[in-house]
C-alpha positions in Angstrom: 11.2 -1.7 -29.5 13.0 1.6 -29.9 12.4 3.9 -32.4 16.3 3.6 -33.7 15.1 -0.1 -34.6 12.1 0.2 -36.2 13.2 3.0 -38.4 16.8 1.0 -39.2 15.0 -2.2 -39.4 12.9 -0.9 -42.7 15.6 1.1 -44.3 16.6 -0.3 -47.5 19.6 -2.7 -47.3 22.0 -0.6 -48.3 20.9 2.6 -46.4 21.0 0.4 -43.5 24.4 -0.5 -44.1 25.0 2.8 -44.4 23.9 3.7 -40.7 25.1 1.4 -38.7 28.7 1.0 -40.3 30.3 3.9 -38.2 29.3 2.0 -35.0 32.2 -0.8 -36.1 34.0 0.1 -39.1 33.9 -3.1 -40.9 31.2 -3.4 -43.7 31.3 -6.7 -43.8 29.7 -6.5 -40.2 27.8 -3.4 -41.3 26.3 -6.1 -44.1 25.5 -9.2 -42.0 23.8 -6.9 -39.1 21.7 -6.1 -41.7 20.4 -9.3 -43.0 20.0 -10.4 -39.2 17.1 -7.9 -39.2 14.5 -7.1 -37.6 16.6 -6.7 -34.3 14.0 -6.4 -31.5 15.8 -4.5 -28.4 19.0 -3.5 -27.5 19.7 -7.2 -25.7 19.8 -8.7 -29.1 21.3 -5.7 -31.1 23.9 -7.1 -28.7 24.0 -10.2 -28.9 23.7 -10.3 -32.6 26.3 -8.0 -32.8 28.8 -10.3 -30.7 27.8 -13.6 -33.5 28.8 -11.3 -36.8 32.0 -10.1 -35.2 33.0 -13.4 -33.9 32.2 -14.9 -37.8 34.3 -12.2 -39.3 37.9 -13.0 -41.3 40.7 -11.5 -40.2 40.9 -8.4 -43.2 37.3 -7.7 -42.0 38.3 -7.5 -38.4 41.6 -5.2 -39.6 38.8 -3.2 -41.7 37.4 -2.7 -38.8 40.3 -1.4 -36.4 41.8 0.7 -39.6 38.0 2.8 -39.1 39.9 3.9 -35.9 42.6 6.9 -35.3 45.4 6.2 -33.6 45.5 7.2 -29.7 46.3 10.6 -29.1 45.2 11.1 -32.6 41.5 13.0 -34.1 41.6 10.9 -37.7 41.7 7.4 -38.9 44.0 6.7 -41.9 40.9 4.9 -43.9 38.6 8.0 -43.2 35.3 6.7 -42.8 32.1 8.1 -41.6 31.7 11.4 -39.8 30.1 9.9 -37.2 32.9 7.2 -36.7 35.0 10.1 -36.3 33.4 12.2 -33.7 33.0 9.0 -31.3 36.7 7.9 -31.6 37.2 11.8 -30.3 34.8 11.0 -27.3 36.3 8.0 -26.1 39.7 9.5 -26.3 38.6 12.7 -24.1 40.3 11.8 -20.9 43.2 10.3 -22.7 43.7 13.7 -24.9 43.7 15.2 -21.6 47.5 13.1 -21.0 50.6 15.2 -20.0 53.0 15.8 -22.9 55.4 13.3 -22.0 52.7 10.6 -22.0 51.7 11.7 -25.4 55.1 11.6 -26.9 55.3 8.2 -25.2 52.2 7.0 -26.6 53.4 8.5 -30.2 56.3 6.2 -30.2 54.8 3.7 -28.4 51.8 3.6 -31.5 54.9 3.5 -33.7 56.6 0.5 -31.9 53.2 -1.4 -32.0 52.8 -0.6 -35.8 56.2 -1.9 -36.7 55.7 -5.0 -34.4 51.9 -5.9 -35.7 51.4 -4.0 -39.1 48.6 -2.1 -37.8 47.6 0.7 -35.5 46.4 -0.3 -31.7 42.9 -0.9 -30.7 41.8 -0.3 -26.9 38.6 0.2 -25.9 39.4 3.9 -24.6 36.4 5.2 -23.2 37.2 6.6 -19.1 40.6 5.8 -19.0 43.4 8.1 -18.7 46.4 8.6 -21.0 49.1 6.7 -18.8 46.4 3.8 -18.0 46.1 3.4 -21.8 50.4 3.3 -22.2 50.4 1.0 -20.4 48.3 -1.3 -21.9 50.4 -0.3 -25.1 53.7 -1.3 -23.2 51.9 -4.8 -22.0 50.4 -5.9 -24.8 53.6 -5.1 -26.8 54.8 -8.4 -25.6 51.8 -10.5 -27.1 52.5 -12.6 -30.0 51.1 -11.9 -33.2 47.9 -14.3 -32.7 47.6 -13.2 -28.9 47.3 -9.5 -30.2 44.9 -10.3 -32.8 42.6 -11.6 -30.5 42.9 -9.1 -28.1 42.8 -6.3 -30.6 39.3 -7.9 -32.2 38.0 -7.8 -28.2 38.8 -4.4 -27.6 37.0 -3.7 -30.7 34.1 -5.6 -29.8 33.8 -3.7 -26.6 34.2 -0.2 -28.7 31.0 -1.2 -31.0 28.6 -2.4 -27.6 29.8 1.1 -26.5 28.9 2.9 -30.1 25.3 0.7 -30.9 24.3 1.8 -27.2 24.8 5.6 -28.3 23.3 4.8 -31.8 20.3 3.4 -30.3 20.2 6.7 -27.5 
């Protein structure tokens, strides 16, 4: 078992909840990882991970994405945990890196998606470039409101495997 685990799994509850909030947002989730404990390896961090998000409401699951700044963007509208903050600036690296015409693109584009859905867009950003990540805006523009949702909620999912891997590092 790592260290990471052993410590987390005898903090307190709500110290717990404390730690590994930033690596979804949602503390709801934060909660219910943290009466799954003891989480034995990575593997199950996982897997158990996967269960709570999948059991979550929809207001937990838009907790969750409102944790997140927009694309193109360095803070979240519900500011959360410092942490939380300097990951979402990781995974958008090579988008920040986007000419200035994709960036004004992806501006309005994060507008257009906000008026159409009432929330901000979720993509799993890490590694892919400003225009890749426009034009997942632009595609997914044309998904219906429960088609989004669920797409949204997966993206997410893939940000927190992605952020409990560097929490356990």
């Amino acid at each position: 078992m790592s260290e990471v685990l052993v410590r987390w799994n005898g903090l307190p509850p709500e110290e717990a909840v404390r730690e590994i909030l930033p690596c979804c947002g949602s503390r709801t989730w934060a909660t219910r990882m943290v009466l799954k404990r003891p989480v034995q390896d990575e593997v199950s961090l996982l897997a158990t991970s996967d269960v709570v998000w999948q059991s979550l409401s929809e207001p937990d699951w838009l907790e969750a994405f409102g944790s997140h700044p927009r694309i193109g963007e360095t803070r979240a509208e519900n500011t959360g945990p410092v942490q939380s903050s300097t990951w979402s600036a990781e995974e958008q690296q090579k988008a920040a890196r986007g000419d200035e015409a994709v960036k004004m693109a992806l501006m309005w584009g994060n507008r257009e998606y906000e008026q159409k859905f009432g929330r901000i867009f979720i993509v799993c950003a890490t590694g892919i470039s400003a225009s890749e990540i426009l034009e997942i805006l632009r595609r997914r523009l044309h998904n219906d409101e429960a088609t989004e949702l669920r797409q949204a909620a997966e993206e997410q999912r893939q940000i927190m495997h992605i952020r409990l891997k560097k929490w356990l590092a």
